[in-house]
N, C-alpha and C positions, 0 to 999 in steps of 0.2 A: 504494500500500500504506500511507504514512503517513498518507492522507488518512482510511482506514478506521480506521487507531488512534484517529486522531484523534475520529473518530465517536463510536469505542465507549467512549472515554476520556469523552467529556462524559455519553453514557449511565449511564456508570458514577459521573460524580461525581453526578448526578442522582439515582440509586439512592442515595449518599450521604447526600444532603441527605434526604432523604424518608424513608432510616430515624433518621436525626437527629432528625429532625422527628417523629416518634412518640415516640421516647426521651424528646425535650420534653415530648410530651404528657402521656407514662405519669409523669416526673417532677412534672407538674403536680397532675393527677391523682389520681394515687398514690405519692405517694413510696415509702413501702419497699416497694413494688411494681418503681421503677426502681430506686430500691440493689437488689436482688435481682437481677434482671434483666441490670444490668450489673456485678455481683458489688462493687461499692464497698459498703466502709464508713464510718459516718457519721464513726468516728472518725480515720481517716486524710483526710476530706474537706480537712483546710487543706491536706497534702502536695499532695490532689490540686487543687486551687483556685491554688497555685504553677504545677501543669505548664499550666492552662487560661491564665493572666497570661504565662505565657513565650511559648507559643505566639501570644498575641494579641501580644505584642510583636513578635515573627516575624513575622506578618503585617505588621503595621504597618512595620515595617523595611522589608519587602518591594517594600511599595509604594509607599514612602514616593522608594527608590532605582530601581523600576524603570517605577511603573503611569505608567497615564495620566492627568490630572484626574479623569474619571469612573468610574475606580478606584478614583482615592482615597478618591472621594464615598462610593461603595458601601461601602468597609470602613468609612470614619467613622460613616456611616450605623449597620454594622453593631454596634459598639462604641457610638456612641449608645445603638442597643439594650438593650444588653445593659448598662448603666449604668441607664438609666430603669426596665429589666425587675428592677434591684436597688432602686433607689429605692421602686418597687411594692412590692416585698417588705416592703421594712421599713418602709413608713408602715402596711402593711396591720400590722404587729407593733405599728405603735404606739412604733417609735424613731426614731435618727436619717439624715435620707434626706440632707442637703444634700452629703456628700462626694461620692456618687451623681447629683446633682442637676449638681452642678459638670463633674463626670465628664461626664455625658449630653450638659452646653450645650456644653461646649469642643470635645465631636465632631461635634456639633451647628454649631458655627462651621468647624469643618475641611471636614465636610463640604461646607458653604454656598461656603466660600470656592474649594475645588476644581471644585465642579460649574459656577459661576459665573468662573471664570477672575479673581476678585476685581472681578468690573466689577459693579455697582450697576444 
C-alpha cells in the first residue's frame, strides 16, 4: 500500500512541476497575464520575493543536512539557475548582473564540488 502512495506521490509532484513550468512560461510570456492568473500583485512582489528566499533557504538547509552528493548537485544546480535566470534579466535591463553573477558561480562551484565528491 505504501508503495502505491509512493507512486502516486511522485505522479503528483510531476503534475507539480509541469504546472510550475507553465506559470514560468505565462510569467515569461506574459506577465500581467501571470500576476492575474496567480492573483499576485506587483506591489506586494518584494513581500513575496522574501517567502521565495526563505523557502530556497529550506531547501538548501534541507539538503545540505540530509541529501546525498547528487542532491546537492541538483539543488545547487537549481539555485544556479535561478541566479543566472536573474542575471539575464537585468543585463537584458541594461543594469547591474554581477551580484547574480556571483550568486550563479558559487552554486555553480557547490554544485561541481558535490556531484564530483571534490576529486579532480
Amino acid at each position: 500500500m505504501f508503495l502505491m502512495l509512493d507512486a502516486i506521490a511522485h505522479y503528483l509532484a510531476l503534475g507539480i512541476a509541469v504546472f510550475l513550468l507553465v506559470l514560468g512560461i505565462v510569467f515569461v510570456m506574459a506577465p500581467e497575464k501571470g500576476l492575474a492568473i496567480t492573483r499576485h500583485r506587483a506591489e506586494n512582489l518584494p513581500t513575496i520575493m522574501a517567502g521565495r528566499y526563505f523557502f530556497m533557504a529550506l531547501i538548501a538547509l534541507g539538503v545540505a543536512f540530509r541529501g546525498t552528493g547528487p542532491e546537492v548537485a541538483f539543488v545547487a544546480a537549481g539555485l544556479a539557475g535561478v541566479a543566472l535566470f536573474d542575471a539575464l534579466t537585468y543585463y537584458r535591463a541594461g543594469t547591474s548582473i554581477l551580484p547574480h553573477i556571483g550568486a550563479g558561480l558559487g552554486a555553480l562551484i557547490v554544485m561541481f564540488v558535490a556531484y564530483t565528491g571534490g576529486e579532480l
